[in-house]
DRENGU-447890 format. One record per residue (C-alpha): residue number from 1; z, y, x; residue in three letters. Coordinates in Angstrom, 1 decimal, padded with zeros to 4 digits. Example, Ala and Ser with C-alpha at 12.3 -4.5 7.8 and 13.67 -1.06 7.14 Angstrom:
2
R   pos        z        y        x   code
R     1    007.8   -004.5    012.3    ala
R     2    007.1   -001.1    013.7    ser
This chain:
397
R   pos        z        y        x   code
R     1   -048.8   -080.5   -009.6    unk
R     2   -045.2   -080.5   -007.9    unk
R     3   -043.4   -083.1   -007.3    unk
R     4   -040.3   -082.0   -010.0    unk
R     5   -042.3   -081.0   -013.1    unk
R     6   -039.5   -080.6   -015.3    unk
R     7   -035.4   -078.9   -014.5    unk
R     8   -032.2   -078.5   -016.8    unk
R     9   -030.8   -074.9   -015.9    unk
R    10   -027.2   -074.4   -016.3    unk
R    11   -025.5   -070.6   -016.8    unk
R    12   -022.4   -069.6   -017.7    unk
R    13   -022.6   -067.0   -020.8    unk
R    14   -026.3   -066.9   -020.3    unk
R    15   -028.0   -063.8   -020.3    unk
R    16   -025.3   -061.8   -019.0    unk
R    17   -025.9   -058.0   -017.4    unk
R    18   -025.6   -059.7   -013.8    unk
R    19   -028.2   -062.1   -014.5    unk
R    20   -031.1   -061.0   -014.1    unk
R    21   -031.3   -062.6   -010.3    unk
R    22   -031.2   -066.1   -012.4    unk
R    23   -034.2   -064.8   -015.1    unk
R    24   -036.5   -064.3   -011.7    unk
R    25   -035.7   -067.6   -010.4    unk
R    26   -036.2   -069.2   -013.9    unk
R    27   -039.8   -067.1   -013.8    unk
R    28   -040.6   -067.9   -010.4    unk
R    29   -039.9   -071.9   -010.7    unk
R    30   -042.0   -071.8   -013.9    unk
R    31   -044.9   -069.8   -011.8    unk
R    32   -045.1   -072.8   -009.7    unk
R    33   -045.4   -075.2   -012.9    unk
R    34   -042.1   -076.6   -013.3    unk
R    35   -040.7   -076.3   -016.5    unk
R    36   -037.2   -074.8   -016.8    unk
R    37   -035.1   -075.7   -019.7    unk
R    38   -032.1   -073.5   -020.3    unk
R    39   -029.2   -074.7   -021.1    unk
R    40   -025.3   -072.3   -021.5    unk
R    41   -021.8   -072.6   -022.4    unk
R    42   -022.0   -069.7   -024.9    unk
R    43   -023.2   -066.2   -025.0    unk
R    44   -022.2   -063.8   -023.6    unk
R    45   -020.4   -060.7   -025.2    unk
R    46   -023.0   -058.4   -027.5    unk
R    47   -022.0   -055.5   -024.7    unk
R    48   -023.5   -057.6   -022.1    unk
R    49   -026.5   -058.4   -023.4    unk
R    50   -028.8   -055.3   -022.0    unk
R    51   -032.0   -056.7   -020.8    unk
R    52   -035.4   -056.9   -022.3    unk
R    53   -035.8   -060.3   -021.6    unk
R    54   -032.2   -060.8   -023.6    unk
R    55   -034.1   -062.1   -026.5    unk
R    56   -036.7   -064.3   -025.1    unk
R    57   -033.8   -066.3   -023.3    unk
R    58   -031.0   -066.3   -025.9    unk
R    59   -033.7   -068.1   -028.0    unk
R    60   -034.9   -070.4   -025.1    unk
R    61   -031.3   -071.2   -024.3    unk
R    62   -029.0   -074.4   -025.7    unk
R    63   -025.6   -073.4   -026.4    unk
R    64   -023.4   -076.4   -025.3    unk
R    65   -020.5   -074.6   -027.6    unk
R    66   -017.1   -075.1   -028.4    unk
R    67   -016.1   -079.1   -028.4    unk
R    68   -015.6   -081.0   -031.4    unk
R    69   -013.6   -083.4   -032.6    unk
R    70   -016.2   -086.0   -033.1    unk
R    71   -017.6   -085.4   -029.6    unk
R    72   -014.0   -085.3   -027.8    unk
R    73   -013.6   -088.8   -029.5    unk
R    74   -016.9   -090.1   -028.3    unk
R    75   -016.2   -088.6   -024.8    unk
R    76   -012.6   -089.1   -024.1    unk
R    77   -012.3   -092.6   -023.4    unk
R    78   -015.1   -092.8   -021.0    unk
R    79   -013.4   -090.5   -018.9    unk
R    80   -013.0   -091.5   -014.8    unk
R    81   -009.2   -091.4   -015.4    unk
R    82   -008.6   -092.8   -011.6    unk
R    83   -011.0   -090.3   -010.0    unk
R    84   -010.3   -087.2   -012.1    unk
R    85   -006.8   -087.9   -011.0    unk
R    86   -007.4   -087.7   -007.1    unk
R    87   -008.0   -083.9   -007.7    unk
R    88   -005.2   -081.1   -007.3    unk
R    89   -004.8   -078.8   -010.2    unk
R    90   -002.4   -080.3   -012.6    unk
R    91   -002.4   -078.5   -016.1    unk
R    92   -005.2   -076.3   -015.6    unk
R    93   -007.4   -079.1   -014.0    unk
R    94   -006.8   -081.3   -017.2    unk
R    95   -007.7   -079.0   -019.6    unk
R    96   -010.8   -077.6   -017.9    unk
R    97   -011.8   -081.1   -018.2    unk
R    98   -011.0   -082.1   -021.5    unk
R    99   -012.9   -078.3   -023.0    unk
R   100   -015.6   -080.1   -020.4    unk
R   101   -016.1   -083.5   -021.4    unk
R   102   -017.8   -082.9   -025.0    unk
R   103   -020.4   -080.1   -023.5    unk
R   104   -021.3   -082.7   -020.9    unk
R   105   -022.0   -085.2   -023.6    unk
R   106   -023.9   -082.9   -025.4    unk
R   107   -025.7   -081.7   -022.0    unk
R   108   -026.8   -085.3   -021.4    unk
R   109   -028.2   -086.4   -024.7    unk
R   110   -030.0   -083.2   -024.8    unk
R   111   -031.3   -084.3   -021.5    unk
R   112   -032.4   -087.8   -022.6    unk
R   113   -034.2   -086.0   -025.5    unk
R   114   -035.8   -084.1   -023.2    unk
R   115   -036.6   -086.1   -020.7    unk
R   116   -034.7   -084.1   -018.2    unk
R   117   -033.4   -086.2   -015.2    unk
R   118   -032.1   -083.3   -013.1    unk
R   119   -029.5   -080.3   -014.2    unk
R   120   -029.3   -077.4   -011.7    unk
R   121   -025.6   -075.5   -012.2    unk
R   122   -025.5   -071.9   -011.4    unk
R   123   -021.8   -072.1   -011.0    unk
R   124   -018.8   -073.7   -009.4    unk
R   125   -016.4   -073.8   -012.1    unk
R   126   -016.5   -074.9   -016.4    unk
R   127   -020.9   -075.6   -015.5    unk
R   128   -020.2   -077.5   -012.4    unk
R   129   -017.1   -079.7   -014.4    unk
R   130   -020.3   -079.8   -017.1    unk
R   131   -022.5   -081.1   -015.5    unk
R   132   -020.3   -083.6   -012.7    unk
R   133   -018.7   -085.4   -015.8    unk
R   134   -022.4   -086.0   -017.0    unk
R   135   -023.3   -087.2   -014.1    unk
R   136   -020.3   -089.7   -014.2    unk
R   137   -020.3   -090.4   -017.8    unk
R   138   -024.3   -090.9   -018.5    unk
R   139   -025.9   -091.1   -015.2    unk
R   140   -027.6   -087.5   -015.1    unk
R   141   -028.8   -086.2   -011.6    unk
R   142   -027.4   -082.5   -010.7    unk
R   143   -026.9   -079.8   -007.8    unk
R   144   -025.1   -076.7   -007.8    unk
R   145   -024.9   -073.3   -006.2    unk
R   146   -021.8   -071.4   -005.1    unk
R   147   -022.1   -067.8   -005.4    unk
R   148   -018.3   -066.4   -004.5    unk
R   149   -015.0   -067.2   -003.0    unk
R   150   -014.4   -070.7   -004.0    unk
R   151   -010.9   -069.9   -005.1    unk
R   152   -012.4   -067.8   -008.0    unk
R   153   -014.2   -071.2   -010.0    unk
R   154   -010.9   -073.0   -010.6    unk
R   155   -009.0   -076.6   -009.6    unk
R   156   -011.1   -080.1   -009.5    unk
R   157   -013.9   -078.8   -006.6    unk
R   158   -014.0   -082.1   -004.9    unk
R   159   -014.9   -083.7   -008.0    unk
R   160   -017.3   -081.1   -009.0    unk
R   161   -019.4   -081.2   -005.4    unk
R   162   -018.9   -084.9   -004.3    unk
R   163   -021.5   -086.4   -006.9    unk
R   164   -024.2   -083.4   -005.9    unk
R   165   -027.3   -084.2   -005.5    unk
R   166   -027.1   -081.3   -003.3    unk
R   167   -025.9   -077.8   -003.0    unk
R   168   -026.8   -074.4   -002.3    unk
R   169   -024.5   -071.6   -000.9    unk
R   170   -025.5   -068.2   -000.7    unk
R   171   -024.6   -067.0    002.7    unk
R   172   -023.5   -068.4    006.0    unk
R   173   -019.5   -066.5    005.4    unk
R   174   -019.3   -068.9    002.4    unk
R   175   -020.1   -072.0    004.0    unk
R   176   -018.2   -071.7    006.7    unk
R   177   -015.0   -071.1    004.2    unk
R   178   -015.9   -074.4    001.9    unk
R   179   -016.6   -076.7    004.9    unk
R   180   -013.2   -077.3    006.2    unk
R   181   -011.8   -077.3    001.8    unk
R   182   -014.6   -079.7    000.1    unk
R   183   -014.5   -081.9    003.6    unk
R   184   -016.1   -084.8    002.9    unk
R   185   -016.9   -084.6   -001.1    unk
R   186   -019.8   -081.5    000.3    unk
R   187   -023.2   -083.3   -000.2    unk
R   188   -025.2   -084.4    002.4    unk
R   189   -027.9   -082.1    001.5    unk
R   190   -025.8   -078.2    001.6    unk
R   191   -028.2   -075.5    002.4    unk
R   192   -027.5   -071.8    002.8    unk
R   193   -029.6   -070.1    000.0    unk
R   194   -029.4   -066.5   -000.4    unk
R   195   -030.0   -064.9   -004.2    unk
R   196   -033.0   -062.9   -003.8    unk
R   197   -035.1   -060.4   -005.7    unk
R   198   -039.0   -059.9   -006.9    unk
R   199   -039.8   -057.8   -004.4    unk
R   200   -043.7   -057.1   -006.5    unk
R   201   -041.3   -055.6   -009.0    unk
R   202   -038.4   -053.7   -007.3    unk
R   203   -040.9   -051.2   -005.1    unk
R   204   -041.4   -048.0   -004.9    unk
R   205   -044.0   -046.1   -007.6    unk
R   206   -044.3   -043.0   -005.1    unk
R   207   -042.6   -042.7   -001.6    unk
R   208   -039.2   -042.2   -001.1    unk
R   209   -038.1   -038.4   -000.4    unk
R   210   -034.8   -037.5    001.1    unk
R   211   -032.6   -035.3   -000.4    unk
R   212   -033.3   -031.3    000.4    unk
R   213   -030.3   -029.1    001.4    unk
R   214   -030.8   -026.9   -002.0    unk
R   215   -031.1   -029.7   -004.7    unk
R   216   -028.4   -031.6   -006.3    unk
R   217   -027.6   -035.8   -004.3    unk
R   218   -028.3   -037.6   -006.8    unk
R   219   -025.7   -041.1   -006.0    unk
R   220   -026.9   -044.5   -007.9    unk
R   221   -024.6   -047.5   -007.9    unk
R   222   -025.0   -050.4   -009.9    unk
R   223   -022.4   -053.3   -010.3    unk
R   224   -020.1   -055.1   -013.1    unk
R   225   -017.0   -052.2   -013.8    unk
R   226   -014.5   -054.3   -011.9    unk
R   227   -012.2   -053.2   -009.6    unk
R   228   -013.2   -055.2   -006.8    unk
R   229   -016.8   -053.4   -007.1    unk
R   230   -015.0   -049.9   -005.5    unk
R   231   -016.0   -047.9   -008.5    unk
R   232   -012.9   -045.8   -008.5    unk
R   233   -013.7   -045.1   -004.7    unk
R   234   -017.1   -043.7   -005.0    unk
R   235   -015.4   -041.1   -007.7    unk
R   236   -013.0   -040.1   -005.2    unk
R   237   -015.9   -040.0   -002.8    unk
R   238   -017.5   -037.4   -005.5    unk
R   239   -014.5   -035.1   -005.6    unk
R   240   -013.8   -035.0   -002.2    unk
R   241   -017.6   -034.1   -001.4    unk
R   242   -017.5   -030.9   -004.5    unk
R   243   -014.6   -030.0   -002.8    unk
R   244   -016.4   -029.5   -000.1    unk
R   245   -019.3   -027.2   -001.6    unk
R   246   -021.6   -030.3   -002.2    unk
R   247   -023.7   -030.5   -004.7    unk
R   248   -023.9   -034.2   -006.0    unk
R   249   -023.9   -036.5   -009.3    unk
R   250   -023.2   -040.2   -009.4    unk
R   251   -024.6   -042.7   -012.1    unk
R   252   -023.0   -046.1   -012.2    unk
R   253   -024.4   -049.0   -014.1    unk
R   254   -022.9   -051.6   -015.7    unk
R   255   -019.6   -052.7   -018.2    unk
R   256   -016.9   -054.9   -017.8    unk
R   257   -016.5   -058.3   -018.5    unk
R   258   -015.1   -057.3   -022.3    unk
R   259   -018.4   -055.4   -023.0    unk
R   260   -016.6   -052.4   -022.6    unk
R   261   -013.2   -052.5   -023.9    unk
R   262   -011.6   -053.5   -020.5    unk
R   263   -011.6   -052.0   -017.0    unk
R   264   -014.4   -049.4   -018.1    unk
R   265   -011.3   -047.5   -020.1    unk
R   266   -009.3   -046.6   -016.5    unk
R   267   -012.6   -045.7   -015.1    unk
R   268   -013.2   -043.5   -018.0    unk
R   269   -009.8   -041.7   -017.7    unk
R   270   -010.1   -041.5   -013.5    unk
R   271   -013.1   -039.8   -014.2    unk
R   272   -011.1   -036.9   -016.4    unk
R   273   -008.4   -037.1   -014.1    unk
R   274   -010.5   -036.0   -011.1    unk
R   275   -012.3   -033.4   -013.5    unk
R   276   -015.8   -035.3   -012.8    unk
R   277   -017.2   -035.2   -016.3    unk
R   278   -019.9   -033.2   -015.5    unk
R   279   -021.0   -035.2   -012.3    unk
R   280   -020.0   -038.6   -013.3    unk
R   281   -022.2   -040.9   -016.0    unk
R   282   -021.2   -044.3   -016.9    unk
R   283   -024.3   -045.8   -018.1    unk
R   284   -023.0   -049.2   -019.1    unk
R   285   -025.4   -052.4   -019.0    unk
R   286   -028.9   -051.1   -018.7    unk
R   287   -031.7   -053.2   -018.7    unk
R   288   -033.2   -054.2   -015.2    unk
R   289   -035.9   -051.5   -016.1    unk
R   290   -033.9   -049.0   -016.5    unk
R   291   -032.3   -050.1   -013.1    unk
R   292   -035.9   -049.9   -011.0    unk
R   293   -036.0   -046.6   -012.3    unk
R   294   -032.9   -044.9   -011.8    unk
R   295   -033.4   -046.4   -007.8    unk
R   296   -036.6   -044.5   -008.0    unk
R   297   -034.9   -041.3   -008.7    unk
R   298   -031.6   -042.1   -006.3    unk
R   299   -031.1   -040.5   -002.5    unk
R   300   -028.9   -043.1   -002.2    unk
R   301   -027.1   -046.5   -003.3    unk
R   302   -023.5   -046.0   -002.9    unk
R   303   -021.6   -049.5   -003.4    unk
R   304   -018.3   -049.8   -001.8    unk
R   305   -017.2   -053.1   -002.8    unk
R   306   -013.5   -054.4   -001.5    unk
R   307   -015.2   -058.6   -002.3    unk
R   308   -018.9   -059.5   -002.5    unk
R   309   -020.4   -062.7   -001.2    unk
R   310   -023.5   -061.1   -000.7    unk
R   311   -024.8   -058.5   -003.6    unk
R   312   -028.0   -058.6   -005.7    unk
R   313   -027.4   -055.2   -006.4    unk
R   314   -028.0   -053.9   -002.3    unk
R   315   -031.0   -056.4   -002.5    unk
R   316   -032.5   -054.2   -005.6    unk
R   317   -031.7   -050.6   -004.3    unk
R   318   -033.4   -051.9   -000.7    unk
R   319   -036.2   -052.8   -002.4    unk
R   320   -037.0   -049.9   -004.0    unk
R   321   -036.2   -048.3   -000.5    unk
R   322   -033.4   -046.5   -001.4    unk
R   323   -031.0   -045.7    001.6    unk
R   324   -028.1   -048.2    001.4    unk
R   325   -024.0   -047.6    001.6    unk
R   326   -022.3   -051.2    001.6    unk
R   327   -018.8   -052.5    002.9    unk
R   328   -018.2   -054.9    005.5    unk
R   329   -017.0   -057.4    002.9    unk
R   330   -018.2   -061.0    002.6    unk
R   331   -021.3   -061.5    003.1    unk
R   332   -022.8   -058.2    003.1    unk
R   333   -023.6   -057.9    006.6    unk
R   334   -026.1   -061.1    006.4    unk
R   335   -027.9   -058.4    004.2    unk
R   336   -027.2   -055.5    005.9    unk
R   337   -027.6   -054.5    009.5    unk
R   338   -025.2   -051.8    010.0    unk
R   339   -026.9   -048.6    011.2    unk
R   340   -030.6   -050.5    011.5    unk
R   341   -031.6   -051.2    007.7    unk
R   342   -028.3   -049.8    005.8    unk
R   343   -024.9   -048.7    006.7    unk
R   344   -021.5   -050.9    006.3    unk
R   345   -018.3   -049.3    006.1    unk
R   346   -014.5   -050.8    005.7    unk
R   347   -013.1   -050.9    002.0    unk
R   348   -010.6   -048.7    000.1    unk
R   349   -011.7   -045.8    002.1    unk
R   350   -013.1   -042.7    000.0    unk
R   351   -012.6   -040.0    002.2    unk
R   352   -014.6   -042.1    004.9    unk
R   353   -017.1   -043.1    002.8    unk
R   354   -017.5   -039.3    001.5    unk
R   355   -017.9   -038.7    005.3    unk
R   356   -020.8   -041.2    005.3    unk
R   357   -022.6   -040.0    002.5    unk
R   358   -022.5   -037.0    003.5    unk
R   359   -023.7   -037.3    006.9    unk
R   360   -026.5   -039.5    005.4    unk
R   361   -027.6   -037.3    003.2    unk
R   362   -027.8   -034.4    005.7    unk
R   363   -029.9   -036.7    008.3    unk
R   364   -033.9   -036.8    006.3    unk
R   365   -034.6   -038.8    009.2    unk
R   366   -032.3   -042.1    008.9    unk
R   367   -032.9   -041.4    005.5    unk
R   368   -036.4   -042.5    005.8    unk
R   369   -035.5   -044.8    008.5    unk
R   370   -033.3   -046.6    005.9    unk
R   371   -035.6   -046.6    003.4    unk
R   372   -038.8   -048.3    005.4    unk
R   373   -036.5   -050.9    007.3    unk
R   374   -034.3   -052.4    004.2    unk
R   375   -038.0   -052.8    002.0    unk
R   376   -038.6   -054.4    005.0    unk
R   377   -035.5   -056.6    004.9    unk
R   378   -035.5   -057.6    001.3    unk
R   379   -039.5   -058.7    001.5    unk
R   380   -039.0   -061.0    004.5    unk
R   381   -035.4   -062.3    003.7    unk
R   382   -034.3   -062.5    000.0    unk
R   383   -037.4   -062.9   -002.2    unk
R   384   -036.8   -064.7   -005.2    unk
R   385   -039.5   -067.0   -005.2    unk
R   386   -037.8   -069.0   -001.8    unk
R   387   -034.9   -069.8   -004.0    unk
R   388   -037.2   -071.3   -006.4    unk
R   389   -038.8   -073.6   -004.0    unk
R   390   -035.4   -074.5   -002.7    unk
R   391   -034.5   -075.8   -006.3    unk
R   392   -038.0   -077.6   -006.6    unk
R   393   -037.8   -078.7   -003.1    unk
R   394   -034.5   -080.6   -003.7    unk
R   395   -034.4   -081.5   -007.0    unk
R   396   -038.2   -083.3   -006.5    unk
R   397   -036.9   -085.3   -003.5    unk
């Protein structure tokens, strides 16, 4: 029996199309007999919501909701006025806290229902707030991982990190940018945590074969439709390689953050403008399934990403031994050895990165090369069963 036998699991619009990475954890923590209990702000836009799994966790999940009146009257006077002030962030800091305060009192009596002594937040911004304020207002133990550039999760971070249990951050880039920003608020107990994969899942069905001279290159990228995820450059990539006499077709999964009424649109009309509609496929949010087996059927993974801490997304296609194209970005390159498991390339360059793919694609070799070392990679590095036993690790001590 382990020493933690029972965790609170904090998401942010819980199941979302990125989260699958959080639905292995939750599987692997409970594979070791801990019982996860899942708790979100709210869910997550119908467009987002692709997986199979969907279901099962939108009914396992506690909505902590919009606040009330009744609860922001119960919670508002216990609030660490003094402290809360000590953070930067004016305005915005204020009201993140006071659209916080009623979800952490709802958080911790679900907890003492429960019998839940520990919350794990998947987030540095409104879930960290969450679960800080419960930890000032009712006692409740909690830890939290940072998954991008803190600047993206909002004002109040020394409050949010300084009551930590611990933390975990997901590569060495990030820590290395928080250290000298949280100071002395970081908990004592910081690890560096990778996201990983389940590496029993994401493999190959039959081995990978590099693309011939005489069939079409068949390009897979997977990744929210923002433009910080380089979409737009891998279609430029596309043209410039037709233009050239090659033969290729690129699948993209995944939607924006407005389930497909936002950023999708000028993807959508770059892909007219660059007459691609024949070679271009916007598949939306697929279902992790469906992801293992478009990677089955790709030559290669083509993500040129201008930000990315790290990138689930490289850890799936490497898994199923597809040949991988990243940018040197964040913390890509703690994933990706340039030229030994993958290849990393600057941002914002398509007629480079058409350059790349097709030189990969013309080299069966490095193909294979790729394919064999980055299984490799993924298996020994980023499984997600190790970031399970960091959370059980921790949280039991």
């Amino acid at each position: 029996m382990p020493e933690l036998e029972k965790i609170g699991y904090l998401v942010p619009q819980f199941p979302g199309q990125t989260h699958v990475f959080f639905w292995r954890e939750i599987l692997a923590m409970e594979k070791a007999g801990v019982e996860v209990c899942l708790f979100s702000t709210r869910k997550p836009p119908p467009g987002l919501i692709s997986h199979r799994w969907s279901k099962e966790a939108i009914a396992r999940t506690e909505y902590l909701g919009a606040p009330t009146l009744g609860n922001a009257l119960a919670t508002l006077p216990r609030l660490p006025v003094a402290e809360l002030a000590r953070e930067a962030g004016g305005g915005a800091f204020w009201r993140d806290v006071l659209i916080s305060a009623p979800a952490a009192r709802r958080l911790a009596q679900s907890c003492a229902r429960q019998g839940i002594t520990h919350v794990h937040a998947h987030s540095c911004g409104r879930a960290a707030l969450i679960v800080a304020l419960a930890h000032q207002l009712y006692g409740l133990s909690y830890s939290l991982t940072l998954h991008g550039a803190l600047s993206d999760y909002g004002p109040g971070q020394g409050f949010k990190w300084r009551g930590a249990k611990f933390a975990t951050v997901i590569t060495r880039a990030l820590m290395a940018d928080i250290m000298p920003v949280i100071g002395a608020d970081m908990p004592e107990r910081t690890v560096i945590q990778p996201m990983g994969v389940d590496t029993d899942i994401l493999t190959r069905d039959a081995p990978y074969v590099p693309p011939r001279p005489d069939e079409q290159l068949r390009l897979f990228s997977c990744g929210r439709l923002n433009m910080a995820k380089g979409h737009q450059d891998t279609m430029q990539a596309v043209r410039l390689l037709l233009d050239r006499g090659v033969n290729v077709a690129l699948e993209i999964a995944g939607e924006d953050d407005l389930g497909g009424h936002g950023y999708r649109k000028e993807l959508e009309t770059q892909v007219v403008a660059l007459g691609l509609q024949q070679q271009v496929t916007l598949l939306g949010a697929v279902d992790a399934g469906a992801i293992r087996d478009k990677l089955q059927a790709a030559h290669l993974f083509v993500l040129p990403s201008w930000r990315e801490a790290l990138g689930v997304a490289y850890m799936e296609a490497m898994s199923c031994g597809v040949p991988t194209i990243g940018t040197t970005v964040g913390g890509v390159g703690e994933l990706i050895d340039d030229g030994v498991d993958g290849l990393l390339l600057d941002p914002q360059q398509p007629a480079l990165l058409a350059e790349t793919i097709a030189g990969l694609a013309a080299d069966p070799e490095r193909c294979l090369r790729f394919s064999a070392a980055g299984r490799a990679t993924v298996v020994r590095r980023f499984n997600a069963a190790v970031g399970a036993q960091t959370l059980i690790h921790e949280a039991g001590r």
